[in-house]
C-alpha positions as CSV (number, residue, x, y, z in Angstrom):
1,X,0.0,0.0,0.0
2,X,1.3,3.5,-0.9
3,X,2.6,5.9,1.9
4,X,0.8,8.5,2.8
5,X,2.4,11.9,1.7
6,X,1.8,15.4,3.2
7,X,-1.4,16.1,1.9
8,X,-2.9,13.3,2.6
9,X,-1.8,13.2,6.2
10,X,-3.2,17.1,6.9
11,X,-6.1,16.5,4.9
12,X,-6.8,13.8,7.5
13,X,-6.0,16.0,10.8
14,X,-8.1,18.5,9.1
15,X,-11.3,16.2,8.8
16,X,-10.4,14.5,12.3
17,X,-10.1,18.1,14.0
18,X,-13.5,19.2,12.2
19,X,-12.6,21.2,9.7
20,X,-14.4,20.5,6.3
21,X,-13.6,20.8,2.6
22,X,-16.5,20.8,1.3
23,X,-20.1,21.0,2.5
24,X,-21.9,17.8,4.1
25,X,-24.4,16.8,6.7
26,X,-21.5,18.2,9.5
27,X,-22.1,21.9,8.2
28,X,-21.1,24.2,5.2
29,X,-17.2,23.9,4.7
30,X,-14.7,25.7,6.5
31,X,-11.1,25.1,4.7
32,X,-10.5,27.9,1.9
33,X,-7.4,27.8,-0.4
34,X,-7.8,32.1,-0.7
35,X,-10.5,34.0,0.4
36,X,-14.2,34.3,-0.4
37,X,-13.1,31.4,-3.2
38,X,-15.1,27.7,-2.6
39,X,-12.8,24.8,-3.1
40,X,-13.0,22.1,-5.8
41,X,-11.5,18.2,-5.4
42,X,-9.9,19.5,-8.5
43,X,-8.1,22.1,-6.7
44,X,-6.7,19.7,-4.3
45,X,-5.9,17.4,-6.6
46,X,-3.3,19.6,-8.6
47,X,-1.4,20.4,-5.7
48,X,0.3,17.3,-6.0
49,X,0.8,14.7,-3.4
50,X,3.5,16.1,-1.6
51,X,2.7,19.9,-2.6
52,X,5.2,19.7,-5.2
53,X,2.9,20.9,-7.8
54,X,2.2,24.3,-5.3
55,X,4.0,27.6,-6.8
56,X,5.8,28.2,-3.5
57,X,5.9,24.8,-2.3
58,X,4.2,24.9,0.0
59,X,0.1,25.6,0.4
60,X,-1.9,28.7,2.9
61,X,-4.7,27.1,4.0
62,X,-7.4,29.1,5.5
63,X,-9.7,27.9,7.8
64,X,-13.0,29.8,9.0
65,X,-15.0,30.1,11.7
66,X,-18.7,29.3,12.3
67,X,-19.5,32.8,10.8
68,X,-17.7,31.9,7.8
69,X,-14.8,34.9,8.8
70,X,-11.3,33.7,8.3
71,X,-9.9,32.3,11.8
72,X,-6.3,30.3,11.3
73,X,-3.7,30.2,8.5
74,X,-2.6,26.9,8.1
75,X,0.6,26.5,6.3
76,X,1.1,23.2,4.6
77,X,4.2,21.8,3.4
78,X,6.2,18.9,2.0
79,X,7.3,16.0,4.3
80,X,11.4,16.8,3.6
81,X,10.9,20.6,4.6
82,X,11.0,21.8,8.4
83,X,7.2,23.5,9.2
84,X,9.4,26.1,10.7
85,X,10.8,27.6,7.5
86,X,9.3,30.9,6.6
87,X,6.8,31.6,9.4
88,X,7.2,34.8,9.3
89,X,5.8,34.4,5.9
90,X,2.9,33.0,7.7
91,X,2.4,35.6,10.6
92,X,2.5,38.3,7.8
93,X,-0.4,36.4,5.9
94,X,-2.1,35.9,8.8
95,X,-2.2,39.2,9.8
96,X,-3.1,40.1,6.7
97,X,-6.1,38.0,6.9
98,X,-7.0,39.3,10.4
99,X,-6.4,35.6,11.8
100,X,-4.9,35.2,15.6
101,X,-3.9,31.9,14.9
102,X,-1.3,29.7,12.7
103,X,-0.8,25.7,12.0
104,X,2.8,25.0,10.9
105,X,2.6,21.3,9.6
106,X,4.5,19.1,7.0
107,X,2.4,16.6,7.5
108,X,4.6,14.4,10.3
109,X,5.4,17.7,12.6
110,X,2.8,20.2,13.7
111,X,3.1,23.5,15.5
112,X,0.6,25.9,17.1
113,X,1.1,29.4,16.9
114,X,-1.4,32.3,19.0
115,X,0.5,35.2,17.0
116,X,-1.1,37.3,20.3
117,X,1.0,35.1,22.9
118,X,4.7,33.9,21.8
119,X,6.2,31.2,19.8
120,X,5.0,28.2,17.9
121,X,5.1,25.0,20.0
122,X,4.5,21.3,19.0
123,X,0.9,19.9,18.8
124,X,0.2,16.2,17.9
125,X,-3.3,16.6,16.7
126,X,-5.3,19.9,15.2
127,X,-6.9,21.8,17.5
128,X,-10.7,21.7,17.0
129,X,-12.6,24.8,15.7
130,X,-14.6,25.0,19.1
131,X,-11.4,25.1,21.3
132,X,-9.4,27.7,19.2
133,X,-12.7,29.2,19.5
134,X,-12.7,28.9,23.2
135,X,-8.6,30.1,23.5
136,X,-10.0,33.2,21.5
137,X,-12.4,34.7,23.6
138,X,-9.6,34.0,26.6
139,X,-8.7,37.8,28.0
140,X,-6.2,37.3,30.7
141,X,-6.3,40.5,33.6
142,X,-2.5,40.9,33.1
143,X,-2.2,43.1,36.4
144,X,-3.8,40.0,38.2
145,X,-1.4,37.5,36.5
146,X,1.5,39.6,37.0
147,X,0.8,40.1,41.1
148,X,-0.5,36.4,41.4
149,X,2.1,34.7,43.6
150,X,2.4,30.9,42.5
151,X,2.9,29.3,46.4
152,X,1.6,26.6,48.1
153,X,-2.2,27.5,49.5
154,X,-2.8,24.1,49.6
155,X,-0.2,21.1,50.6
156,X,-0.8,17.3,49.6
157,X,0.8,14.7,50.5
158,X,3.3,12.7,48.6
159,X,0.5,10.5,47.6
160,X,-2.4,13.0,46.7
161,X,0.4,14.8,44.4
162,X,1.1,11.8,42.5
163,X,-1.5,13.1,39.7
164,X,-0.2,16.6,39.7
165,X,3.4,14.7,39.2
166,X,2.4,13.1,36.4
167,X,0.5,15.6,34.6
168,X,3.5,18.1,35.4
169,X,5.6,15.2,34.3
170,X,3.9,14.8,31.3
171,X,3.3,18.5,29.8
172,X,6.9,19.1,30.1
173,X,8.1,16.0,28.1
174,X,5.4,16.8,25.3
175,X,5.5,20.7,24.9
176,X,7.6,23.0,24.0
177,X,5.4,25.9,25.3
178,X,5.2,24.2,28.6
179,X,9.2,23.7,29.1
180,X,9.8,27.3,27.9
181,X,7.3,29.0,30.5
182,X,9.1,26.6,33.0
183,X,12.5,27.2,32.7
184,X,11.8,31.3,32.1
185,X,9.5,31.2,35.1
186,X,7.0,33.1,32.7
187,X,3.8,31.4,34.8
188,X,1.7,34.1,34.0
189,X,1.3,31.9,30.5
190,X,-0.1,29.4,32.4
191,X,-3.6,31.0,33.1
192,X,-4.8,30.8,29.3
193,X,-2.9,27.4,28.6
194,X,-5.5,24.6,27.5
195,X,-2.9,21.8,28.2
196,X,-1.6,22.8,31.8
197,X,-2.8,25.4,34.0
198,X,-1.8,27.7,36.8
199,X,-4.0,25.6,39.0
200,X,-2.4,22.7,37.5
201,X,1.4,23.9,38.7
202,X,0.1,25.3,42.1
203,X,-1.0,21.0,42.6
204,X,2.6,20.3,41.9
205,X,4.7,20.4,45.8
206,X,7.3,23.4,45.3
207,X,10.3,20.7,45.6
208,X,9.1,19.1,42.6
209,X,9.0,22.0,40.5
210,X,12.5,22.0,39.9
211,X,13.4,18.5,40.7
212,X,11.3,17.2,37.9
213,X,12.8,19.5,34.8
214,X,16.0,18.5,35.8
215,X,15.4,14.8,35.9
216,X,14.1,14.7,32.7
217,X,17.0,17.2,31.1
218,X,19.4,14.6,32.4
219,X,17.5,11.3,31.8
220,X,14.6,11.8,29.0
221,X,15.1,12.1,25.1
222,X,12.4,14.7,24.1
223,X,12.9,13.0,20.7
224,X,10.7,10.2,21.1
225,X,7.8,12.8,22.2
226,X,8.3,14.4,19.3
227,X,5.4,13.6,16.8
């Protein structure tokens, strides 16, 4: 059986995540190749399995929300090319399509990107349109955030924290986001973060906030996380 290439891989993280090509029983569609223009099978079709038949090489995607407005910029590429290359490519198209929100994927490697928030990080799956939705209408009280002290209000015991450990354990193996608010001790990111909270740290025994970054920088390839 033949591989999968790129555009068959996104086209299936698309359709998993929600989003729609065309119009079915699900809703109208929401995936665009430009604006205000309807997509065709034909149109996918000759951009060539790998995008090698694209003019750039690689494909802008843009996918809508339930009002039909342009929400995320998805920029598609071939499996031999790095979804980093040329984002800024991407943050000016986004912009100019007055999206938040960009998906950096070749297909085997996926990154996020809230253009209002920081850097891309790793995703293994397509965010839905209702939770991009939901990180949307998210509008942190900076002065709050900024004052919040991050202390223990609340102390388990070694077992009770066991699920905090893990979770901790977990969202810092898987996500590049996650490690880079730890180790700049940028928590305030926390409060709008889908995959690990402030609430979520604050679980975590103080001791173990450093102890468990370190571990893993000493004993865990982040490779094999990497999807």
């Amino acid at each position: 059986m033949k591989e999968a290439t790129a555009r068959i891989k996104i086209n299936r993280l698309l359709e998993a995540a929600g989003w729609r090509f065309f119009t079915d029983e699900s809703g109208p569609a929401n995936v665009q190749l430009e604006p205000a223009v309807t997509l065709k099978k034909e149109d996918l079709d000759g951009l060539g399995d790998d995008f090698e038949k694209a003019p750039k090489g690689f494909i802008d995607f843009l996918l809508l929300n339930e009002k039909g407005f342009s929400f995320i910029v998805l920029e598609a590429k071939a499996e031999n090319k790095s979804p980093l290359v040329g984002k800024e490519q991407a943050r000016r198209y986004a912009r100019s399509q007055n999206c938040r929100f960009v998906i950096l994927s070749n297909g085997n490697l996926h990154y996020f990107w809230d253009l209002d928030r920081g850097n891309p990080y790793v995703i293994t799956a397509f965010p839905t349109p209702r939770s991009v939705e939901g990180c949307q209408k998210t509008v942190p009280d900076p002065k709050r955030l900024i004052e919040e002290t991050v202390e223990d209000d609340y102390k388990p015991t070694e077992a009770e924290a066991i699920p905090a450990l893990k979770t901790y354990f977990k969202a810092y193996v898987t996500s590049d986001q996650i490690r880079h608010i730890i180790e700049t001790g940028d928590l305030t990111d926390l409060a709008t973060n889908p995959a690990f909270s402030t609430r979520d740290f604050k679980a975590v025994p103080a001791k173990y906030r450093k102890l468990i970054p370190e571990y893993i920088k000493d004993y865990v390839s982040l490779n094999q996380f990497v999807a």
